[in-house]
mmCIF file of the N, C-alpha and C atoms, coordinates in Angstrom:
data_MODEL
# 
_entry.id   MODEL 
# 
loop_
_atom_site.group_PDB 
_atom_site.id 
_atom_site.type_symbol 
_atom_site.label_atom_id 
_atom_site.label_alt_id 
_atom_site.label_comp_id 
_atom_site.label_asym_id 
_atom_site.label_entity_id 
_atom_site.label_seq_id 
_atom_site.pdbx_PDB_ins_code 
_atom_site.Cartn_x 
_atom_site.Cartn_y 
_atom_site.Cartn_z 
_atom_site.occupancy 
_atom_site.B_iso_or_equiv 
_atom_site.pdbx_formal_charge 
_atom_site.auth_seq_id 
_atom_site.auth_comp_id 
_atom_site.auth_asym_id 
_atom_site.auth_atom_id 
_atom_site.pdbx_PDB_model_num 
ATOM 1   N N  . UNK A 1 1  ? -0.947 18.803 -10.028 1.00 0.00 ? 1  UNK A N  1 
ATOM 2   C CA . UNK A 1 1  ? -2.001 17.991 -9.455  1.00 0.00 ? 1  UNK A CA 1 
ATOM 3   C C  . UNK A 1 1  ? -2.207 18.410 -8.014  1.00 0.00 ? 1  UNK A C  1 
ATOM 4   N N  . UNK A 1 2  ? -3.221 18.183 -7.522  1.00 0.00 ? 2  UNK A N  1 
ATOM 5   C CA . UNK A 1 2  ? -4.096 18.701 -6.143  1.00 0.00 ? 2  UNK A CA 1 
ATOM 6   C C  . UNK A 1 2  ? -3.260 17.581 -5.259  1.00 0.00 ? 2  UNK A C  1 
ATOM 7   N N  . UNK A 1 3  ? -3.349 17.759 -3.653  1.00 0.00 ? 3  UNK A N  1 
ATOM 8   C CA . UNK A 1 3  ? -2.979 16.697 -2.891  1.00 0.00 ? 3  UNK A CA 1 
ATOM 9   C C  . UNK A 1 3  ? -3.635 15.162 -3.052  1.00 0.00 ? 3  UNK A C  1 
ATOM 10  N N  . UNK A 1 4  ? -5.219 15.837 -3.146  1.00 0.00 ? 4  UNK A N  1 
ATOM 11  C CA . UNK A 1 4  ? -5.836 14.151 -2.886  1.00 0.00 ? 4  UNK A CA 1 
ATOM 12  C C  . UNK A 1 4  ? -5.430 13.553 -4.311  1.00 0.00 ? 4  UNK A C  1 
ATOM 13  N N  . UNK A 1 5  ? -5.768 13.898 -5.192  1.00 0.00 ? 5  UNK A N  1 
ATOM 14  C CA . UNK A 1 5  ? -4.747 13.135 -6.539  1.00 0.00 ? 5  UNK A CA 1 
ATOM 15  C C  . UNK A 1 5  ? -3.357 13.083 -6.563  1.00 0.00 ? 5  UNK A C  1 
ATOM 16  N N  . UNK A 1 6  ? -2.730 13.426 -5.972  1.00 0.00 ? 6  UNK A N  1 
ATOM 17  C CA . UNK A 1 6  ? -1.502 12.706 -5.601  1.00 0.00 ? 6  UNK A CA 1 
ATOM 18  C C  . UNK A 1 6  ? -1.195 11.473 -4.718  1.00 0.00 ? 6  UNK A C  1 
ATOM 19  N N  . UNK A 1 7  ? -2.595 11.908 -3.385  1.00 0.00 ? 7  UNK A N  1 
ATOM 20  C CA . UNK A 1 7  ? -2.496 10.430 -2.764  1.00 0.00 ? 7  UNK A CA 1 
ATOM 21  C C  . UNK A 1 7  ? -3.153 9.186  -3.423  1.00 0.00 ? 7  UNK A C  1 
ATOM 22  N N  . UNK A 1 8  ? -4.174 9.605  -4.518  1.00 0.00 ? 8  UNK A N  1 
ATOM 23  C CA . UNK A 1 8  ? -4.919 8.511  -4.806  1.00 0.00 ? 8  UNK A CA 1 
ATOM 24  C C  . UNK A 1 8  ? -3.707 7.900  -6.170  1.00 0.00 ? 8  UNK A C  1 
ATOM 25  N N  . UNK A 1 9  ? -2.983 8.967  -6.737  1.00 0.00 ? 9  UNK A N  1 
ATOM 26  C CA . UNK A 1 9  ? -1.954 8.049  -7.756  1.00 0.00 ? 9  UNK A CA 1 
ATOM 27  C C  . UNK A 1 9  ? -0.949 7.274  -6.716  1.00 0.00 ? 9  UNK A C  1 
ATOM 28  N N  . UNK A 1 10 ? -0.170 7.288  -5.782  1.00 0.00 ? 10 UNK A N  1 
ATOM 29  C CA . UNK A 1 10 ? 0.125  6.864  -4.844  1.00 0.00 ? 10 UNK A CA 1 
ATOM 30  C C  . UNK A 1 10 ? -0.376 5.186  -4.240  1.00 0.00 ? 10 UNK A C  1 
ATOM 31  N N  . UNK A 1 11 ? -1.656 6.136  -3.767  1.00 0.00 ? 11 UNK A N  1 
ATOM 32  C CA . UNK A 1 11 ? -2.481 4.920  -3.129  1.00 0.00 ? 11 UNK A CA 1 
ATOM 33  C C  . UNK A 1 11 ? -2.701 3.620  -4.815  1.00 0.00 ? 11 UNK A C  1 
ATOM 34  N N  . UNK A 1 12 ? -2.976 3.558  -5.448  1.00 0.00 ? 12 UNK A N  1 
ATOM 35  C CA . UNK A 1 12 ? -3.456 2.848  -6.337  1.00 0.00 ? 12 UNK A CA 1 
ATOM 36  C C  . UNK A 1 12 ? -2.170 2.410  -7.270  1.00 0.00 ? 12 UNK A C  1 
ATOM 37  N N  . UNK A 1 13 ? -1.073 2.881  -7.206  1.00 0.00 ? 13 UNK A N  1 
ATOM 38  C CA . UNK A 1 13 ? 0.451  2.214  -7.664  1.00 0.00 ? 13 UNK A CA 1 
ATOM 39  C C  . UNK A 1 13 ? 0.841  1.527  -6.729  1.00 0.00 ? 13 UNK A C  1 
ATOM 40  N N  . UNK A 1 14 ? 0.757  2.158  -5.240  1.00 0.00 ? 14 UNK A N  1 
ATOM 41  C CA . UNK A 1 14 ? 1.422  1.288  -4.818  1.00 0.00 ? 14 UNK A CA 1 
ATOM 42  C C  . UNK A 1 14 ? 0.873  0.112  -4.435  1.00 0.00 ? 14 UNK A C  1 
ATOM 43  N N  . UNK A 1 15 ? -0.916 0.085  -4.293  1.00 0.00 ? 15 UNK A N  1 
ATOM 44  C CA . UNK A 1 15 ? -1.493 -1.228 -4.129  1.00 0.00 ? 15 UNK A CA 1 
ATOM 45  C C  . UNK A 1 15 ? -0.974 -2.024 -5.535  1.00 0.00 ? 15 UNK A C  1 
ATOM 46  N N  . UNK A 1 16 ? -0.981 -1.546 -6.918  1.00 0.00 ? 16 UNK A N  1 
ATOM 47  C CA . UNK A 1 16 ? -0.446 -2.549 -8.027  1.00 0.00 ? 16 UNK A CA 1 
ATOM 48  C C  . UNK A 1 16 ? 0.326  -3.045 -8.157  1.00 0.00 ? 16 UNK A C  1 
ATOM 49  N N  . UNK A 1 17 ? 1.480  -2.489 -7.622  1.00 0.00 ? 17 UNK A N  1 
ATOM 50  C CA . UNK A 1 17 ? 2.697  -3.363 -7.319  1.00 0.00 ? 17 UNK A CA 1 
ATOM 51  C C  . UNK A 1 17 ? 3.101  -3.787 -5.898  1.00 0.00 ? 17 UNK A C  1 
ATOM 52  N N  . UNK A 1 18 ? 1.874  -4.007 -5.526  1.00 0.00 ? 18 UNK A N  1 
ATOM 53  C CA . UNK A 1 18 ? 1.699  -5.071 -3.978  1.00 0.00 ? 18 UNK A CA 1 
ATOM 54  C C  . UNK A 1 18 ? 2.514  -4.135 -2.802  1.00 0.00 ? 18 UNK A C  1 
ATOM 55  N N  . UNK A 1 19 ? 2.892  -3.168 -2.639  1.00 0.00 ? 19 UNK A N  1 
ATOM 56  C CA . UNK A 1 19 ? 3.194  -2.331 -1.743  1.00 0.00 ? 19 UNK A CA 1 
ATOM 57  C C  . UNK A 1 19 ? 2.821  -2.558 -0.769  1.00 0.00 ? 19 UNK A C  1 
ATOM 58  N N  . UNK A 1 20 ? 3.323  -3.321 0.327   1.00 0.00 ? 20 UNK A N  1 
ATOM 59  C CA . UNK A 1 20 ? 2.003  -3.556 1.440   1.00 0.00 ? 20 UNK A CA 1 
ATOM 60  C C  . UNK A 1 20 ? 2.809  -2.152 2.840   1.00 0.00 ? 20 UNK A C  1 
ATOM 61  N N  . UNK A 1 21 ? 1.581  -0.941 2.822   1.00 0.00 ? 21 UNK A N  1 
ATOM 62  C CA . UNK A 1 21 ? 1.902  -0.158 3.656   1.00 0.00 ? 21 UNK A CA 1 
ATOM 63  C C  . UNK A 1 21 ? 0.758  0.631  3.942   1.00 0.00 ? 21 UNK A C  1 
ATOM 64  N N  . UNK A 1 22 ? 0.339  0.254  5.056   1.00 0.00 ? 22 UNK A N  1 
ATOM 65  C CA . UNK A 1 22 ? -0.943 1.357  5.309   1.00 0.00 ? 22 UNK A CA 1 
ATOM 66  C C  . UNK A 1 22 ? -1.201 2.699  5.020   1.00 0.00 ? 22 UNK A C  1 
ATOM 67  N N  . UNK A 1 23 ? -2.518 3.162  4.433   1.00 0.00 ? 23 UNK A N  1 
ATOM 68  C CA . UNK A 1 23 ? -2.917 4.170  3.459   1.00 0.00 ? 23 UNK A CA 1 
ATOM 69  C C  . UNK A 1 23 ? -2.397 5.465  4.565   1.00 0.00 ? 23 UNK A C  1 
ATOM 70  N N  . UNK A 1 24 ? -2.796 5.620  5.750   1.00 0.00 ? 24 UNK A N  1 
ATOM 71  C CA . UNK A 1 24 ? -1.942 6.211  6.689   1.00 0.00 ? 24 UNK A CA 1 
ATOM 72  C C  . UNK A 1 24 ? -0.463 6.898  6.562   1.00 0.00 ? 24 UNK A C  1 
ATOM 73  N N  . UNK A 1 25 ? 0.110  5.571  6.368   1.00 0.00 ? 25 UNK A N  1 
ATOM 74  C CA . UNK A 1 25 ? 2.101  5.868  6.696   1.00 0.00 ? 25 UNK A CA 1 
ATOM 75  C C  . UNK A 1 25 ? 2.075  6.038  5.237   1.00 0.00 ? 25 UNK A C  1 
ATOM 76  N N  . UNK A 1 26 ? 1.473  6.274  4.123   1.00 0.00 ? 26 UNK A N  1 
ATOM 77  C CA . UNK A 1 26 ? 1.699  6.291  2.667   1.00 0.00 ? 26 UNK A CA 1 
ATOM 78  C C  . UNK A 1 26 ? 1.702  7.842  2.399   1.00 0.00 ? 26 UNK A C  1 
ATOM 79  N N  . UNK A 1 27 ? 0.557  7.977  2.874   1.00 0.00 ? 27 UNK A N  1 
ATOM 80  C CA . UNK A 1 27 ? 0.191  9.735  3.067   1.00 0.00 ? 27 UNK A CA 1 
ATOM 81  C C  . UNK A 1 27 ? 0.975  10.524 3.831   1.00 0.00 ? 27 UNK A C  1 
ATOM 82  N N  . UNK A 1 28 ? 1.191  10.124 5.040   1.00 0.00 ? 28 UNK A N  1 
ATOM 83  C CA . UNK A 1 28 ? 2.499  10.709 5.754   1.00 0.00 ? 28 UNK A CA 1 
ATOM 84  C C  . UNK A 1 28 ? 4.100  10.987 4.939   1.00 0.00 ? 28 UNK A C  1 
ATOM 85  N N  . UNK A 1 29 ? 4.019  9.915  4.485   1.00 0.00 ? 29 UNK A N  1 
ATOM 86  C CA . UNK A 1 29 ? 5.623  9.764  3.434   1.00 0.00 ? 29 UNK A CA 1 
ATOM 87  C C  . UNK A 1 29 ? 5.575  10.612 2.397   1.00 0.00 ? 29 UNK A C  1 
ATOM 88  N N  . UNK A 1 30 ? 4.090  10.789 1.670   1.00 0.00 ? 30 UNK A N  1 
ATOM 89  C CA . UNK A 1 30 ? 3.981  11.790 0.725   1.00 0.00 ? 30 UNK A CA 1 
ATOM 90  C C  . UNK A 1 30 ? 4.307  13.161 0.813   1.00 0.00 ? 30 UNK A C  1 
ATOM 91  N N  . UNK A 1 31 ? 3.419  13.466 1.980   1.00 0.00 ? 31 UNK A N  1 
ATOM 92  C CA . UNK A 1 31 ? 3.952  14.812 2.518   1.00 0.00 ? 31 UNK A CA 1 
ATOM 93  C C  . UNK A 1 31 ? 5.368  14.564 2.565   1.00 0.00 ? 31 UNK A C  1 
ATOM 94  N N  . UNK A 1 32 ? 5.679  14.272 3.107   1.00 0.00 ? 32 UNK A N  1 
ATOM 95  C CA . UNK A 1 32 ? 6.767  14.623 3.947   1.00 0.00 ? 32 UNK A CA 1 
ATOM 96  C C  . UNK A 1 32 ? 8.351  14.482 2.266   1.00 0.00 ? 32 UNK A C  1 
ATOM 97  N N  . UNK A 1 33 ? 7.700  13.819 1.207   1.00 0.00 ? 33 UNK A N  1 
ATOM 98  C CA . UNK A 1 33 ? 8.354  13.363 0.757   1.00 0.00 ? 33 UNK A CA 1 
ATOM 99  C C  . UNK A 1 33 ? 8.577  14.789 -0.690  1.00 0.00 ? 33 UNK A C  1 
ATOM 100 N N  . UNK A 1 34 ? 7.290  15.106 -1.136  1.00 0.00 ? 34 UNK A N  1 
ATOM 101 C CA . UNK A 1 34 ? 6.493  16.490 -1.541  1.00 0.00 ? 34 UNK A CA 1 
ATOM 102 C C  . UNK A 1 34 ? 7.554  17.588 -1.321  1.00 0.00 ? 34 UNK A C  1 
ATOM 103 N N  . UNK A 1 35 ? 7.566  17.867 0.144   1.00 0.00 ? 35 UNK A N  1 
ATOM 104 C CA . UNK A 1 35 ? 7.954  18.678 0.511   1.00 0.00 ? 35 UNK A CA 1 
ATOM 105 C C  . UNK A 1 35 ? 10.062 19.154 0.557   1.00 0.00 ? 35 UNK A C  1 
ATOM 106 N N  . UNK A 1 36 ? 10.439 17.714 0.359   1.00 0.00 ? 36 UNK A N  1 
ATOM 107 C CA . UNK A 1 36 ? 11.719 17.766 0.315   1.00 0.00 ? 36 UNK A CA 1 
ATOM 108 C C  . UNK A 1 36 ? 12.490 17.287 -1.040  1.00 0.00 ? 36 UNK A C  1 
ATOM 109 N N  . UNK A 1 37 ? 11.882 17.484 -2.148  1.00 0.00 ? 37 UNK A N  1 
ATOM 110 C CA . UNK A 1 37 ? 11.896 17.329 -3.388  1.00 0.00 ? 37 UNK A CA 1 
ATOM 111 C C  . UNK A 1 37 ? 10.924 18.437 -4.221  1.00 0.00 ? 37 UNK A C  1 
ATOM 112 N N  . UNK A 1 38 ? 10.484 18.305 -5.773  1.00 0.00 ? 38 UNK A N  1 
ATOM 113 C CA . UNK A 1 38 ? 10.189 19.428 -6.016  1.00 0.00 ? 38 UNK A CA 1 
ATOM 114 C C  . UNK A 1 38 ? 8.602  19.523 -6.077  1.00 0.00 ? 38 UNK A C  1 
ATOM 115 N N  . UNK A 1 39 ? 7.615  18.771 -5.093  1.00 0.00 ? 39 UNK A N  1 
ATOM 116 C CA . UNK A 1 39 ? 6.228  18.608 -5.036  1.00 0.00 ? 39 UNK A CA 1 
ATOM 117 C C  . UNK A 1 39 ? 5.500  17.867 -6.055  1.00 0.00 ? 39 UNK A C  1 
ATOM 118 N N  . UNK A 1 40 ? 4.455  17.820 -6.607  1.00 0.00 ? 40 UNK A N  1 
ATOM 119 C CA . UNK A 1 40 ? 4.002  16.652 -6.704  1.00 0.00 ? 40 UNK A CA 1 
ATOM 120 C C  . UNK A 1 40 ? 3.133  16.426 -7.988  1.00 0.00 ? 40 UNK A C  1 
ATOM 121 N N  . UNK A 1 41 ? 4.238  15.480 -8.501  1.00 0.00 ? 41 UNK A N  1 
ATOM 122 C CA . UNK A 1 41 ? 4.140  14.911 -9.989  1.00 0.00 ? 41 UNK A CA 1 
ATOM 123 C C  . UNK A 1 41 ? 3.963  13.352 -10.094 1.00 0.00 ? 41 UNK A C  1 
ATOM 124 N N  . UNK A 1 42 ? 3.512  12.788 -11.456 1.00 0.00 ? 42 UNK A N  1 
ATOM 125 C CA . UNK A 1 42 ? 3.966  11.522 -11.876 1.00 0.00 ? 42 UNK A CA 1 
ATOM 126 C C  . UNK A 1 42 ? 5.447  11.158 -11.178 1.00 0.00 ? 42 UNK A C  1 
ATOM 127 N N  . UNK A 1 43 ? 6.067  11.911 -11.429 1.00 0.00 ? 43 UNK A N  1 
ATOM 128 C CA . UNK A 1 43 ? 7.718  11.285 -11.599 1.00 0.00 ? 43 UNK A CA 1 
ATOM 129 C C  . UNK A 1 43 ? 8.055  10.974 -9.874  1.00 0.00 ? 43 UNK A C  1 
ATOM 130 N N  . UNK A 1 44 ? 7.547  12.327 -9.559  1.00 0.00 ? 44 UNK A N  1 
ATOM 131 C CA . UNK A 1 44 ? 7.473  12.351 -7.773  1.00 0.00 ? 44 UNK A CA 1 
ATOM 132 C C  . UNK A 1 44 ? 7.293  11.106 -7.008  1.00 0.00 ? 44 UNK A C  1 
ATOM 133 N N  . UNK A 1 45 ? 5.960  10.816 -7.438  1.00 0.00 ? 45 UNK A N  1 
ATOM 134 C CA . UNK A 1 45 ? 5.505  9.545  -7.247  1.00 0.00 ? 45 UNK A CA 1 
ATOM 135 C C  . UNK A 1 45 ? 6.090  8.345  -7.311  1.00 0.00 ? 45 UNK A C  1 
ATOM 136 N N  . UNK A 1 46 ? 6.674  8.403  -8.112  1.00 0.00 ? 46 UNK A N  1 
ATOM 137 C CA . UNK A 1 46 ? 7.550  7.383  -9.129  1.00 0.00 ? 46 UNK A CA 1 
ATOM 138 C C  . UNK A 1 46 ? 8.789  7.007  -7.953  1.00 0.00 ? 46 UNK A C  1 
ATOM 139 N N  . UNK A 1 47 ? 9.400  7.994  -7.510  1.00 0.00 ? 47 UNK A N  1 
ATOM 140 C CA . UNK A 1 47 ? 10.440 8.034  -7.257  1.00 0.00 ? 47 UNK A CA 1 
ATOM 141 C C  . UNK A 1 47 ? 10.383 7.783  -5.413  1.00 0.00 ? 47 UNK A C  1 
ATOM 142 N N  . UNK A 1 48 ? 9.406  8.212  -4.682  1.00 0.00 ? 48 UNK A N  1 
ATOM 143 C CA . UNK A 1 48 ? 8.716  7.622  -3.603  1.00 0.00 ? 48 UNK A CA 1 
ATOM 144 C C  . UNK A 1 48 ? 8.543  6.223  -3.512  1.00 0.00 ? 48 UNK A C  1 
ATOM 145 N N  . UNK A 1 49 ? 7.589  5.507  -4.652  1.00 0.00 ? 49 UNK A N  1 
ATOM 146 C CA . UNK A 1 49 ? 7.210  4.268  -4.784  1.00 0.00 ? 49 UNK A CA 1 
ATOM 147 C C  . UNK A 1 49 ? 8.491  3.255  -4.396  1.00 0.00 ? 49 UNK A C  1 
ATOM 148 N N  . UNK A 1 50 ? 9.849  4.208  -5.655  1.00 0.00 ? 50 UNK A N  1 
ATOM 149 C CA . UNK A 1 50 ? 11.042 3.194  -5.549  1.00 0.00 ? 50 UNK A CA 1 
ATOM 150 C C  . UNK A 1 50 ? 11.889 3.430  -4.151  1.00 0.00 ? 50 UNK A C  1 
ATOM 151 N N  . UNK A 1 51 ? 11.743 4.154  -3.674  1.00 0.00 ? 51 UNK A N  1 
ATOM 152 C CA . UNK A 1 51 ? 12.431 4.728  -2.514  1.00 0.00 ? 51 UNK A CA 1 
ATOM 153 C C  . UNK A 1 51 ? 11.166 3.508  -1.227  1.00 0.00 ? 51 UNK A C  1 
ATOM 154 N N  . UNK A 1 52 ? 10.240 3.373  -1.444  1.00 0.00 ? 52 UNK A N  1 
ATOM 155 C CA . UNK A 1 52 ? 9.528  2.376  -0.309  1.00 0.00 ? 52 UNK A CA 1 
ATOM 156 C C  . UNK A 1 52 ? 9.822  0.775  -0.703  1.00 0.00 ? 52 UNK A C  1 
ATOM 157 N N  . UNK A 1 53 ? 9.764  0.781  -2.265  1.00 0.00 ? 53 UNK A N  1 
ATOM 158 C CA . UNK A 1 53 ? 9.901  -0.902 -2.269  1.00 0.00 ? 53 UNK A CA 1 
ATOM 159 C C  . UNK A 1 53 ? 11.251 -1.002 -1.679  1.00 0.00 ? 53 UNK A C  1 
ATOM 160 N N  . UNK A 1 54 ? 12.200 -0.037 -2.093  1.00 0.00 ? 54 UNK A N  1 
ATOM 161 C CA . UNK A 1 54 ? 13.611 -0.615 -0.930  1.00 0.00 ? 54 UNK A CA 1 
ATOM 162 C C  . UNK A 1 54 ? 13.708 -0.393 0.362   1.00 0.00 ? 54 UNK A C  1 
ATOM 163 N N  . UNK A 1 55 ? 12.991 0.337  0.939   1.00 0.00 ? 55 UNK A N  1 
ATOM 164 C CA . UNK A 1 55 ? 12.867 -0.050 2.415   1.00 0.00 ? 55 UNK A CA 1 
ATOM 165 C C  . UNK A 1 55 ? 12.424 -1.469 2.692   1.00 0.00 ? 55 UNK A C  1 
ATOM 166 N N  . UNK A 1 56 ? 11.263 -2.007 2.204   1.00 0.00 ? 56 UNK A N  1 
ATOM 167 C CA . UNK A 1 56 ? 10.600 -3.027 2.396   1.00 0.00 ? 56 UNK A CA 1 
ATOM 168 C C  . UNK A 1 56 ? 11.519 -3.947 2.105   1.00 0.00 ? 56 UNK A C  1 
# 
């Protein structure tokens, strides 16, 4: 998948499960998150999402 479809699966999971984190610091984390794992999948995603609800 392309970047902006990675941010928009991103952006639109994490608004569904009430993620409250500006579209900004979401995209930032992606990169940054992309890049130190094996780039950018469903599962990727997946695994970001759970890695922010436990910060929060």
């Amino acid at each position: 998948m392309d970047q902006e479809q990675y941010f928009r699966l991103l952006e639109n999971k994490a608004e569904a499960e009430g993620l409250d984190i500006p579209k900004e610091d979401l995209r930032a984390a992606a990169v940054k998150w992309e890049m130190s794992h094996t780039g950018r999948n469903g599962r990727i995603a997946r695994q970001l999402l759970d890695y922010l609800h436990g910060r929060s």
